[in-house]
GUDREN-245225 format. One line per 3 residues: their letters; for each residue x, y, z of C-alpha. Coordinates in nm, 3 decimals. Example, Ala and Ser with C-alpha at 12.3 -4.5 7.8 and 13.67 -1.06 7.14 Angstrom:
REM GUDREN-245225
AS) 1.230/-0.450/0.780  1.367/-0.106/0.714
//
This chain:
REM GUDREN-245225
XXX) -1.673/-3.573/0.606  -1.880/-3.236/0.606  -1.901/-2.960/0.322
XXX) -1.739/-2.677/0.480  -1.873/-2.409/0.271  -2.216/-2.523/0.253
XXX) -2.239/-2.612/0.612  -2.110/-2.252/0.700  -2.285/-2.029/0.435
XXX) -2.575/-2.229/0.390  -2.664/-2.498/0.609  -2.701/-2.340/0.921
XXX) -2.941/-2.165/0.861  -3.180/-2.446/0.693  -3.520/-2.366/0.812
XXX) -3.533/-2.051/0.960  -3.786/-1.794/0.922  -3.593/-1.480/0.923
XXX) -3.588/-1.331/0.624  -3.285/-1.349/0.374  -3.372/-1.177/0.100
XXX) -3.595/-0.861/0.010  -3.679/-0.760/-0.304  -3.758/-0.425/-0.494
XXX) -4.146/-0.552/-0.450  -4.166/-0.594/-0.131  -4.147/-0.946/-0.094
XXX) -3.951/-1.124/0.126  -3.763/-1.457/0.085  -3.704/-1.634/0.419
XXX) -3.383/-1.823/0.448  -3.592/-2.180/0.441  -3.749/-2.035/0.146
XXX) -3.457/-1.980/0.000  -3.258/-2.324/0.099  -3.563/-2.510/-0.013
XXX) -3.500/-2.379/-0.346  -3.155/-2.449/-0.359  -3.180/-2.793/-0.247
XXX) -3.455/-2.880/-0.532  -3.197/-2.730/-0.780  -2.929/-2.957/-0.598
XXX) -3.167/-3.272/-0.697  -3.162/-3.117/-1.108  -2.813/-3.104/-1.132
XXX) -2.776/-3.465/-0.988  -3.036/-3.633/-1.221  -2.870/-3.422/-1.456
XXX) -2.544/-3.685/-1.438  -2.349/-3.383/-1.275  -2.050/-3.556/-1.045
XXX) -1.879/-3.380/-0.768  -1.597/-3.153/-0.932  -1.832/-3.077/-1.265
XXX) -1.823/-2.747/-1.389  -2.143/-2.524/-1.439  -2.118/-2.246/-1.675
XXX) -2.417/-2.016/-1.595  -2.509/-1.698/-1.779  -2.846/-1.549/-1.617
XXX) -2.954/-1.216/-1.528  -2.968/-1.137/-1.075  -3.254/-1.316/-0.922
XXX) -3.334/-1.473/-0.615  -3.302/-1.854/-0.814  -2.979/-1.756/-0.953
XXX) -2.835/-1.725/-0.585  -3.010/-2.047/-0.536  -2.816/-2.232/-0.871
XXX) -2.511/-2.132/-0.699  -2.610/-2.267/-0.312  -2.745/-2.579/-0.499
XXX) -2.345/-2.602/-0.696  -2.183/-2.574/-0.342  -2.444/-2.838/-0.222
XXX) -2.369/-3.088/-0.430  -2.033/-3.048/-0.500  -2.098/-2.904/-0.818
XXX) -1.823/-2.609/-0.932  -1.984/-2.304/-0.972  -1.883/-2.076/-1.317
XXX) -2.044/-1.768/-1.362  -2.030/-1.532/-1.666  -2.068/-1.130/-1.745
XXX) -2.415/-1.105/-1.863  -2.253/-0.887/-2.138  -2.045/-1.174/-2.300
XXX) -2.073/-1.275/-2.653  -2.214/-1.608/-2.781  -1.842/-1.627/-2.895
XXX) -1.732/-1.539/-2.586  -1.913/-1.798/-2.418  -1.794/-2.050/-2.681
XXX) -1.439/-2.008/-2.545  -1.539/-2.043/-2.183  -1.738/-2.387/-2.202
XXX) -1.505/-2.507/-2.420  -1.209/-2.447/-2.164  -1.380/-2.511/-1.875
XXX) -1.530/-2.836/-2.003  -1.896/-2.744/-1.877  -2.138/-3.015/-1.792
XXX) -2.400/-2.822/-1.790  -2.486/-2.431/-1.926  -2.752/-2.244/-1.743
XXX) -2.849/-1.929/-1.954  -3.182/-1.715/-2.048  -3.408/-1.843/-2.271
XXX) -3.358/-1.558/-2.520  -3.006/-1.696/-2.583  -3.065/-2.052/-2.546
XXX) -3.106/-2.071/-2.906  -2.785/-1.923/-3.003  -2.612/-2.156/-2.711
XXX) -2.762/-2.500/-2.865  -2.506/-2.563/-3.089  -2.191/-2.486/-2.847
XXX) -2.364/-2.734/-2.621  -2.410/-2.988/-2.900  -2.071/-2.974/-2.964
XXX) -1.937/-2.911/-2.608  -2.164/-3.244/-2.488  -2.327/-3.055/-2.242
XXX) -2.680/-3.042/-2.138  -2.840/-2.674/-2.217  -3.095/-2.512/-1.917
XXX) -3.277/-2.194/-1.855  -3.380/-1.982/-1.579  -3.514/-1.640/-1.693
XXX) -3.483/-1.325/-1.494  -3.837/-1.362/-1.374  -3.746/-1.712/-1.204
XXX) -3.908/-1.930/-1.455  -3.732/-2.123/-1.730  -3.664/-2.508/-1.760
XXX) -3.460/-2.501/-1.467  -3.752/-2.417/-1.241  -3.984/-2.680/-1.381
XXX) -3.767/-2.945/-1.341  -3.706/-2.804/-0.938  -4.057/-2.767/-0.896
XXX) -4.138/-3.190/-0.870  -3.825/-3.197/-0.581  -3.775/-3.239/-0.262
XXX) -3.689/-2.961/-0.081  -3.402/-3.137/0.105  -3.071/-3.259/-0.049
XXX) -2.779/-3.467/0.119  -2.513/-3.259/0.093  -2.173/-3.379/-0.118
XXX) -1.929/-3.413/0.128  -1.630/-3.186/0.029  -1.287/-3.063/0.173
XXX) -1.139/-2.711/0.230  -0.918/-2.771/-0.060  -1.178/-2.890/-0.325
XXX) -1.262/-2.683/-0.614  -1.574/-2.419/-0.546  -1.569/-2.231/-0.815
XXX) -1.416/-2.122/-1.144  -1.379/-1.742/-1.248  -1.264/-1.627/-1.576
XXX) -1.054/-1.302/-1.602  -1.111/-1.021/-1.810  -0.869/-1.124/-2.035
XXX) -0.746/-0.771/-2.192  -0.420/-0.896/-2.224  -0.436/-1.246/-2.405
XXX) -0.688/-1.505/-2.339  -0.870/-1.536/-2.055  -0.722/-1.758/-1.770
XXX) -0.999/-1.966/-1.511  -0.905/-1.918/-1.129  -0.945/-2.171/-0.937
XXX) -1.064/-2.071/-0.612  -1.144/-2.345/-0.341  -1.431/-2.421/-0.080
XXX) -1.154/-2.250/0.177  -1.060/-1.984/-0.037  -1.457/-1.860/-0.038
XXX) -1.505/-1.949/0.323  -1.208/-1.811/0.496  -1.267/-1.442/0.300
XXX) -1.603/-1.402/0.414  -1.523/-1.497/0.790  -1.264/-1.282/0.762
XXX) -1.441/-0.988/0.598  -1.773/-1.033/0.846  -1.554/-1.006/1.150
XXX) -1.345/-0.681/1.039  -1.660/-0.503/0.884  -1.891/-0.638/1.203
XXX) -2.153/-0.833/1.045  -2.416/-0.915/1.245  -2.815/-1.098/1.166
XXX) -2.955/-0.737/1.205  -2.787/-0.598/0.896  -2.974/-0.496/0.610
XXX) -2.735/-0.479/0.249  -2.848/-0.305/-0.030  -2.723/-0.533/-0.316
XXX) -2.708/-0.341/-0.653  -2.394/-0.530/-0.773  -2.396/-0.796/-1.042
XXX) -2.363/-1.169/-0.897  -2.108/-1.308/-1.211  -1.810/-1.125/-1.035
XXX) -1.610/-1.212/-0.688  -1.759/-0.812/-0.561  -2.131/-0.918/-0.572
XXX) -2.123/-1.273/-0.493  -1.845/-1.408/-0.294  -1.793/-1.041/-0.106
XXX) -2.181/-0.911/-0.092  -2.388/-1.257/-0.056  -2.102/-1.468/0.144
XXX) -2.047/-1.204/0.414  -2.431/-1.156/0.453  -2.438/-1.531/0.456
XXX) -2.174/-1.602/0.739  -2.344/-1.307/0.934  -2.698/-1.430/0.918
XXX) -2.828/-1.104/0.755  -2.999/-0.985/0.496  -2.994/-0.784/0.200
XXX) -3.180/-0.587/-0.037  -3.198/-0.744/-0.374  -3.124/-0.538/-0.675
XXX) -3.175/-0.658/-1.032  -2.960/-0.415/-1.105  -2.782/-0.049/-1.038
XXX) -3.051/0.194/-1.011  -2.983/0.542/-0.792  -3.318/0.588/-0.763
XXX) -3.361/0.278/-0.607  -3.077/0.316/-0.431  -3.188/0.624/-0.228
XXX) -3.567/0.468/-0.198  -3.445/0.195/0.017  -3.114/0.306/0.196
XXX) -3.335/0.416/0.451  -3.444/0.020/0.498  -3.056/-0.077/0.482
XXX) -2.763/-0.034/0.704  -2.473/-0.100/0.469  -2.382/-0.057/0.080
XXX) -2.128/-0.215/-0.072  -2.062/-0.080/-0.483  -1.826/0.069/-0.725
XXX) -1.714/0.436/-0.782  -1.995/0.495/-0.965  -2.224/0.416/-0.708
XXX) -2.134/0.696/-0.496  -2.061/0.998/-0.795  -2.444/0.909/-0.868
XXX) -2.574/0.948/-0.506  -2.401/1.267/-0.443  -2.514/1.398/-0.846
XXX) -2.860/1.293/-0.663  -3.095/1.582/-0.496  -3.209/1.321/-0.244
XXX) -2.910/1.231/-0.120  -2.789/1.407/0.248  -2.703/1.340/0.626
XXX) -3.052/1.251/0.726  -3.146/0.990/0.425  -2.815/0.830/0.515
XXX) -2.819/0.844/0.893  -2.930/0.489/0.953  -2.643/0.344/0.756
XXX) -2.340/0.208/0.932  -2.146/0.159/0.665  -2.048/0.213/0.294
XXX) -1.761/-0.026/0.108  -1.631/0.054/-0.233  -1.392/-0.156/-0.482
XXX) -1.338/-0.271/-0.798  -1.151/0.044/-0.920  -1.045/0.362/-0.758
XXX) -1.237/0.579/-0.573  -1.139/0.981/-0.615  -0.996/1.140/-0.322
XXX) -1.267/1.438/-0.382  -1.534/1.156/-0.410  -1.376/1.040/-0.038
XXX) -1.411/1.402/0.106  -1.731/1.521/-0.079  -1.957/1.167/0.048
XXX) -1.805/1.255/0.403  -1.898/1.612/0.373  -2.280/1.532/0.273
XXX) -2.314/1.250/0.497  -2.107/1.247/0.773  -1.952/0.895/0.651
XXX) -1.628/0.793/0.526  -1.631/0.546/0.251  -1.444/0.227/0.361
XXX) -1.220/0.118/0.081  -1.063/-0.229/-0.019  -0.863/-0.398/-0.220
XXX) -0.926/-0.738/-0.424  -0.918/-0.922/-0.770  -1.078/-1.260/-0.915
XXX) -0.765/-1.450/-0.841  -0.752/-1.372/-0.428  -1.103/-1.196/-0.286
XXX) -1.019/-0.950/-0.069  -0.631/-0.859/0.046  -0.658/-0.539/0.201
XXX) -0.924/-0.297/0.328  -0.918/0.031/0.519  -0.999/-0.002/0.917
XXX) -1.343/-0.009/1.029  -1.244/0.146/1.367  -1.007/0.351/1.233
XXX) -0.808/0.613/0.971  -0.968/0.522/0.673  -0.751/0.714/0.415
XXX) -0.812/0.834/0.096  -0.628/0.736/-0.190  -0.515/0.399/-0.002
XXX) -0.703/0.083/0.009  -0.619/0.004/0.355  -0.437/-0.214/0.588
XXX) -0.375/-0.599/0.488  -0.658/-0.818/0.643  -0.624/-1.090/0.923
XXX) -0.398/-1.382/0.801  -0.278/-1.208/0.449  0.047/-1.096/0.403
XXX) 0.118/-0.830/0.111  0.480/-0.719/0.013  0.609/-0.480/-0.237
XXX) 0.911/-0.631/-0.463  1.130/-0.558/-0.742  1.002/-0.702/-1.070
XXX) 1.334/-0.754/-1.214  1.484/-0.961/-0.901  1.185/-1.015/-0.663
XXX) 1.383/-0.857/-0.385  1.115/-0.680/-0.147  1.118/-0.345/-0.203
XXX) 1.147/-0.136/0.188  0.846/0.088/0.276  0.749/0.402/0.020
XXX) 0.911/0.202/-0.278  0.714/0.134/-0.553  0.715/-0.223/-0.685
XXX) 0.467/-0.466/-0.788  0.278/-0.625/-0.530  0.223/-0.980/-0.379
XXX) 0.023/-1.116/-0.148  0.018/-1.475/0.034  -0.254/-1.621/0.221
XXX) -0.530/-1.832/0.248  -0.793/-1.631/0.060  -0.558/-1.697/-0.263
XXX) -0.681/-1.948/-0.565  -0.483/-2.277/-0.654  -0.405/-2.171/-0.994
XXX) -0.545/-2.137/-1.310  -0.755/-2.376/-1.520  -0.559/-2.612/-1.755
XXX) -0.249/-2.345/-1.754  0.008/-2.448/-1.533  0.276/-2.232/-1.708
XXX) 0.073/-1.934/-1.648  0.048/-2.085/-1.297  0.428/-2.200/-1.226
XXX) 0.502/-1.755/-1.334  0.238/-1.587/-1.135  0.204/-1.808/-0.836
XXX) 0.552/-1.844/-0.670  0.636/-2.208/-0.529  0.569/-2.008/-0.168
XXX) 0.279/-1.933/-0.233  0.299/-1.505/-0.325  0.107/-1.433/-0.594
XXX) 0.209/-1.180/-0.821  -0.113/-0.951/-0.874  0.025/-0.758/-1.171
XXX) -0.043/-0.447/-0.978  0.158/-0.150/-0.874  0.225/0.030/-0.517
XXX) 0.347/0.076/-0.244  0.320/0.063/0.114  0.356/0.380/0.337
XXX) 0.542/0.414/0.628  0.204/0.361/0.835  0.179/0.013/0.687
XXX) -0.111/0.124/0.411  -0.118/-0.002/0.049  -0.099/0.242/-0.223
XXX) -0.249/0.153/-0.597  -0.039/0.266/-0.835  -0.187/0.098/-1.141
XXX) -0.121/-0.220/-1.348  0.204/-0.336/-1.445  0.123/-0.346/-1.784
XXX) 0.033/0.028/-1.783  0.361/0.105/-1.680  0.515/0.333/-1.932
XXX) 0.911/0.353/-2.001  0.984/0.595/-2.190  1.355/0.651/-2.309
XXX) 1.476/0.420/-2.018  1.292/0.620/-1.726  0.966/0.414/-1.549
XXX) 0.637/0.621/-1.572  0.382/0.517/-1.294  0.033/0.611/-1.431
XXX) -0.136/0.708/-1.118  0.119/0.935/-1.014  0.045/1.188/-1.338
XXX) -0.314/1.104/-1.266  -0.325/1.235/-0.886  -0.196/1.588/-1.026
XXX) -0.469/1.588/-1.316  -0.724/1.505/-1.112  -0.638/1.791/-0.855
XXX) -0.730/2.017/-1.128  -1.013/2.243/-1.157  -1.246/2.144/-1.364
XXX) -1.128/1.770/-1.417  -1.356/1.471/-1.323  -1.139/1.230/-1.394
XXX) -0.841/1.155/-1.602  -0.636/0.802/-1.731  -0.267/0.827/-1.855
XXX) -0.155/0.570/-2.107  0.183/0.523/-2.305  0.189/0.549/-2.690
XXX) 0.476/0.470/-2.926  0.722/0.713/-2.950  0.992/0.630/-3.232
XXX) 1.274/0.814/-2.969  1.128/0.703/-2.689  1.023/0.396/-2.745
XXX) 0.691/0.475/-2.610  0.534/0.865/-2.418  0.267/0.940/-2.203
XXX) -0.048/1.083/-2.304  -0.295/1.213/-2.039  -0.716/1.143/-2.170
XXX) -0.894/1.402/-1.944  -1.272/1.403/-1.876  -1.399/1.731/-1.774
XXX) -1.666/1.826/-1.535  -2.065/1.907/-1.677  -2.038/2.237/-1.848
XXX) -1.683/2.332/-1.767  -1.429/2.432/-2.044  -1.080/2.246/-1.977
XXX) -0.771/2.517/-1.961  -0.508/2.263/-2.125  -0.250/2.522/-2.095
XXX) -0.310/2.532/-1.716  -0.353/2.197/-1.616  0.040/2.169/-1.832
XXX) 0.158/2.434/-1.616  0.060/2.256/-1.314  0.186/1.914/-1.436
XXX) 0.555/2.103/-1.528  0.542/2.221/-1.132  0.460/1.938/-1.013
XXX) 0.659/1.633/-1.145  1.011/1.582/-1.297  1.008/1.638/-1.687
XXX) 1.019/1.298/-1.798  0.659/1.208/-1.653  0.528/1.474/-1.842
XXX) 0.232/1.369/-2.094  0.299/1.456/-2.436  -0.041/1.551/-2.499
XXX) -0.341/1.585/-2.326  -0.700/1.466/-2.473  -1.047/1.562/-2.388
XXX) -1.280/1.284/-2.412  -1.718/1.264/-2.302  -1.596/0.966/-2.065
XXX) -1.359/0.702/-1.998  -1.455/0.353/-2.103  -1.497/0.115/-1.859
XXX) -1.628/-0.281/-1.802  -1.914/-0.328/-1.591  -1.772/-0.335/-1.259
XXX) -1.627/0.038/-1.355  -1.259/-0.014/-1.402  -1.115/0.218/-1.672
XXX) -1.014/-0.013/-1.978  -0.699/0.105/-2.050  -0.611/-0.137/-2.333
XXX) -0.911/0.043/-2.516  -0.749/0.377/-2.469  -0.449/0.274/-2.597
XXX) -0.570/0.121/-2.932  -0.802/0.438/-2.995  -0.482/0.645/-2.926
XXX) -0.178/0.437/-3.010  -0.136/0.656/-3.379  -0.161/0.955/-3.210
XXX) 0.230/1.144/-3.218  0.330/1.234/-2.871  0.612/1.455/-3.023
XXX) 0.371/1.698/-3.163  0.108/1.953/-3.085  0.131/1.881/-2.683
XXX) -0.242/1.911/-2.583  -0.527/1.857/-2.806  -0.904/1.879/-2.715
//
């Protein structure tokens, strides 16, 4: 018996000399490199009594040895938990308490604060600093640098991701060793992988974007990439002309074009740029192409499934659309009240089936047995619809759905026509209690650098545009959205900073 995701992501390419990962310095870590490092960690978490199936909670800032700790988990069998950088000692608490960690990884700054929650959790407490060093590395140092892999099937746990948990606590998917392995195959193929790629990695590695989209495709492809500690668009326009693709978040691209560095000839040996994790603008999509000749390729994923969908490589790759579902995933619209699928241009919430989508989630099987039908859709929780050419709209969450007096708001669709507007960078509608309504829209505008919002206009255009019940109540001027660190707008924040605000009054405010 093998272990399928080691032996495909990994193993293959123990003891080469081709380099796997660069770093901001210079330096170069060759793939052996690399694999020796991971399989010294393997031999730590062994002694450490960790048993095939064991969870490891780690909390550690991006570093080469942190992308070892997680070849090392898949090596021996070990499940692999990583956590926002950002998170709260109380935070944590909840995780390694619910995930029954064996063993927490962390920075030494916080492994004081962690002691107790590993007391009490039974667990034994490690660290590996940003720089590489911590307890973790000592102990690695006096180990072989070769480890008998665990042998593990396509089914067995791989890892265990936590959800953002805006809505309720957070739930643990459970994604397999075939979940993980099938994605990145599938991904490498369609976006054309090959060794002589060159990513430039800015993304954080806690988060399915980063690690099991960024490092597994490089992985399967026998390429390389350009380690980030973090995002930096200085950086980022330093080395693009070392890199062939990019893979980041909206943000990543508003910053390169705000850049003066940025143009056609700094990105001409790029082949591609991918962007997820929340919308991109449809003038962000025609102003990158403009400047650099390149269309942004965008996709569509979440914790619970990796990737679903993604615009063509060879192809339309259309604004406002995440693209075409991938090789072996099938996504359908449906009704939420009956789960009848919904025909094309309907919108609905959507599910997808395939096998890049998790078992379930940790120690809930209620939350489970609702979202994960017995053949095997699982309801994402997210609006669209799918056009007549087969591509997947994003409409929003179906939580941020807004009925108001009966009728069902869509989000997205008031935010296309605020957007439009002159002067608006970005905008996020959100329903508010309304004691006739039940609940009203309100739209929270962010305007460009130095421009003065006409409210009155941006109504008019709003009144012309859709039917009078999807009309906000009130539009708000704010310096920025907030957002969590992989850029998604945080909508449940917007509505608890607005939710006393009447929607029957004054209609815009600034």
């Amino acid at each position: 018996m093998t272990n399928p995701l080691y032996d495909q992501l990994f193993g293959r390419h123990v003891g080469k000399g081709n380099p796997f990962l660069r770093l901001a310095d210079g330096s170069v870590v060759t793939y052996a490199a690399f694999l020796a490092r991971a399989a010294q960690m393997a031999h730590v978490l062994m002694q450490g009594g960790l048993q095939p199936g064991d969870r490891l909670a780690v909390q550690v800032q991006k570093s080469p040895e942190a992308l070892a700790l997680y070849a090392a988990c898949v090596q021996a069998g070990v499940v692999f938990l990583p956590l926002n950088t950002a998170y709260t000692t109380d935070e944590l608490s909840y995780f390694i308490d619910d995930s029954g960690a064996r063993m927490i990884v962390c920075d030494a700054k916080v492994a004081g604060a962690l002691t107790p929650i590993a007391t009490r959790a039974g667990s034994r407490l490690e660290t590996l600093n940003a720089d590489g060093s911590g307890t973790l590395k000592d102990s690695a140092r006096a180990m072989p640098e070769s480890f008998q892999s665990i042998a593990r099937a396509t089914d067995d746990l791989a890892a265990l991701l936590y959800t953002s948990g805006t809505t309720g606590r957070s739930k643990g998917a459970m994604l397999s060793q075939g979940n993980l392995l099938t994605n990145a195959a599938t991904l490498a193929k369609e976006w054309r992988f090959t060794a002589e790629d060159v990513l430039l990695h800015a993304l954080p590695i806690f988060h399915t974007h980063g690690l099991f989209v960024a490092t597994n495709v490089t992985l399967v492809a026998g390429a390389s990439m350009i380690l980030l500690p973090q995002f930096n668009v200085d950086q980022l326009v330093e080395l693009m002309p070392q890199s062939t693709v990019l893979m980041g978040v909206p943000t990543f691209y508003t910053r390169l074009l705000d850049h003066p560095r940025f143009d056609r000839k700094l990105a001409s040996g790029m082949r591609l740029f991918v962007s997820g994790s929340a919308p991109l603008l449809a003038d962000t999509h025609v102003q990158f192409e403009d400047r650099t000749g390149h269309r942004i390729l965008e996709r569509y994923g979440m914790t619970e499934t990796n990737m679903n969908t993604a615009n063509p490589y060879a192809g339309n790759r259309r604004a406002g659309t995440v693209g075409l579902p991938l090789p072996g995933v099938e996504v359908k619209v449906t009704d939420p009240d009956t789960s009848a699928t919904l025909p094309r241009g309907a919108i609905g919430q959507i599910e997808v089936r395939g096998p890049n989508v998790f078992k379930g989630y940790w120690q809930m099987p209620e939350k489970t047995a609702a979202e994960l039908r017995a053949d095997g859709f699982f309801i994402t929780g997210d609006l669209g619809k799918i056009d007549e050419d087969g591509y997947l709209h994003i409409l929003g969450r179906n939580k941020d759905l807004i009925i108001s007096g009966g009728y069902n708001i869509y989000p997205k669709e008031i935010e296309l026509v605020l957007d439009a507007q002159p002067g608006v960078l970005e905008s996020a509608v959100i329903g508010v209690p309304h004691r006739d309504l039940g609940e009203t829209a309100i739209g929270v505008i962010v305007a460009e650098p130095g421009v003065q919002l006409d409210l009155d206009q941006i109504m008019a255009a709003v009144e012309v545009t859709l039917a009078r019940f999807k009309h906000p109540r009130r539009l708000v001027v704010v310096p920025e959205l907030p957002r969590n660190t992989m850029a998604k707008v945080q909508k449940n924040i917007l509505r608890e900073q607005f939710k006393d605000v009447p929607g029957d009054l004054t209609r815009q405010s600034a």
